[in-house]
C-alpha positions as MATLAB code, in Angstrom:
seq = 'XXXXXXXXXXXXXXXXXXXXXXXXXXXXXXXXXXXXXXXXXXXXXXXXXXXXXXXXXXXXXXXXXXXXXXXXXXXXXXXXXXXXXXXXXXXXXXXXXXXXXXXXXXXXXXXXXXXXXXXXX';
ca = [
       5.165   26.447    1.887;
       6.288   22.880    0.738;
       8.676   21.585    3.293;
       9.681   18.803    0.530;
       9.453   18.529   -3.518;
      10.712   16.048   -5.815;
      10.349   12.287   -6.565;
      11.694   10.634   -3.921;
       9.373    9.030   -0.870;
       8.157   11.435    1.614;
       8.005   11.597    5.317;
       5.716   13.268    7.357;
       6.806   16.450    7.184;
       7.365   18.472   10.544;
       5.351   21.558    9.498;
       3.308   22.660    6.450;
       2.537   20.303    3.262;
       5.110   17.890    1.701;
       4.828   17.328   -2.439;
       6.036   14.250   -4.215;
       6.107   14.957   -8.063;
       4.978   12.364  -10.578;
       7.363   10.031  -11.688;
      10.023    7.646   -9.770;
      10.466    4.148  -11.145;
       8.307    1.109   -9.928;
      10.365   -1.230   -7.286;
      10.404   -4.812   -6.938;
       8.738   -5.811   -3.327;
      10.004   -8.800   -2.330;
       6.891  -11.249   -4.098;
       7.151  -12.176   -7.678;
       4.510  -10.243  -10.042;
       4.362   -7.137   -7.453;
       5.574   -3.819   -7.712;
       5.431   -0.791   -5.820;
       5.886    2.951   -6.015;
       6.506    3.946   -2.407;
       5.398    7.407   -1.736;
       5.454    8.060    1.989;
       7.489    5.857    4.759;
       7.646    6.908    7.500;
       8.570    4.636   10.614;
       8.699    6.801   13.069;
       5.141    7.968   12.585;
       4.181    4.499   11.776;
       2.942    4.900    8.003;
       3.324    3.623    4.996;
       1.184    4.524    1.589;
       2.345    2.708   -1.745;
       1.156    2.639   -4.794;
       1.513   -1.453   -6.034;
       0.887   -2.847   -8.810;
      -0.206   -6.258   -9.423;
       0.919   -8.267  -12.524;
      -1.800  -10.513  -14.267;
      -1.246  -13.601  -12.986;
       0.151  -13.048   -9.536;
       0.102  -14.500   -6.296;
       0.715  -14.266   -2.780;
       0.589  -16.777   -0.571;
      -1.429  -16.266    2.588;
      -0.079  -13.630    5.230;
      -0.146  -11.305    7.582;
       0.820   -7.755    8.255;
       1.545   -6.230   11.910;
      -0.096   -2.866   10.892;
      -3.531   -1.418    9.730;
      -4.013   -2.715    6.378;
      -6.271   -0.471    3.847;
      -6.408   -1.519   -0.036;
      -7.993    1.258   -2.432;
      -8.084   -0.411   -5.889;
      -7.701    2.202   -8.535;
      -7.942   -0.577  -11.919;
      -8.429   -4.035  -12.335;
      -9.333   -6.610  -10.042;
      -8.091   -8.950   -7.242;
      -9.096  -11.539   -4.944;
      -8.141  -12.201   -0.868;
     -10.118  -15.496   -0.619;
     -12.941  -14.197    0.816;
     -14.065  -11.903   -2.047;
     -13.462   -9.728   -5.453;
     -12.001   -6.524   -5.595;
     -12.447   -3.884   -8.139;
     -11.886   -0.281   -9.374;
     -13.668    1.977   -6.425;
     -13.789   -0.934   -3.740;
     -11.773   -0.125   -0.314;
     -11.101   -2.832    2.180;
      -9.484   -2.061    5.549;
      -8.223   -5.353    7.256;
      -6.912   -5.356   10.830;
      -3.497   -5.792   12.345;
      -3.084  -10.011   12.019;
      -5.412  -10.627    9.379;
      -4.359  -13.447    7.264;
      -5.004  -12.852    3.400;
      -3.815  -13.886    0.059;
      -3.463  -12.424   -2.484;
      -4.761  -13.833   -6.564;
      -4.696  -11.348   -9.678;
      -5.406  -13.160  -12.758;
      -5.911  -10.172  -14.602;
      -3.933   -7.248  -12.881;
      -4.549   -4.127  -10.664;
      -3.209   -0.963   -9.401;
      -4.221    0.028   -5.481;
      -3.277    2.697   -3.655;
      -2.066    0.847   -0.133;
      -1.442    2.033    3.532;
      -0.242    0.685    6.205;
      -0.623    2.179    9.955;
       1.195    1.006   12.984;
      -1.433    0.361   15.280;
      -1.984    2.344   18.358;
      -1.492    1.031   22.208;
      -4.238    2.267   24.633;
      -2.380    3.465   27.909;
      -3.241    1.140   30.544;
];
């Protein structure tokens, strides 16, 4: 049994599977040229998973993100400064890495973030 259905952004659910339908309108993200379809946030659990597209031309300056970083490009292409990315590639960067961000020609990835876990000391 689905414990959720519909288009709006799931959580994990407590039991069971949770469904998001297609559809839901693409939201602005904060960086010019990037837009994202969230589909699961939760912070409790420490996830994230977005789709985002990238604009032709777009640009983010170098960053950082606190959390697990993994990039599955679905079409098009985009560049970190270290290398290319395209349809089928899958990078995983860790908690701190810096990166930019160049699309001259546009993509669509499928992204997740993971709060990292603390080993007991």
């Amino acid at each position: 049994m689905f414990e959720a259905v519909g288009g709006d952004v799931l959580g994990v659910p407590a039991s069971g599977s949770a469904l998001r339908r297609a559809g839901g309108d693409w939201q602005e993200c904060g960086s010019p040229g990037f837009v994202i379809k969230p589909l699961l946030e939760d912070a409790q659990a420490g996830l994230r998973t977005w789709l985002m597209k990238t604009e032709p031309g777009a640009t983010a300056a170098m960053h950082e993100h606190a959390e697990i970083e993994q990039v599955y490009v679905l079409e098009g292409s985009f560049s970190d400064g270290m290398a290319t990315y395209g349809p089928g590639d899958y990078i995983v960067r860790a908690p701190g890495a810096p990166h930019l961000t160049a699309c001259p020609d546009g993509a669509l990835s499928l992204v997740m973030y993971t709060a990292p876990t603390r080993g007991e000391d």
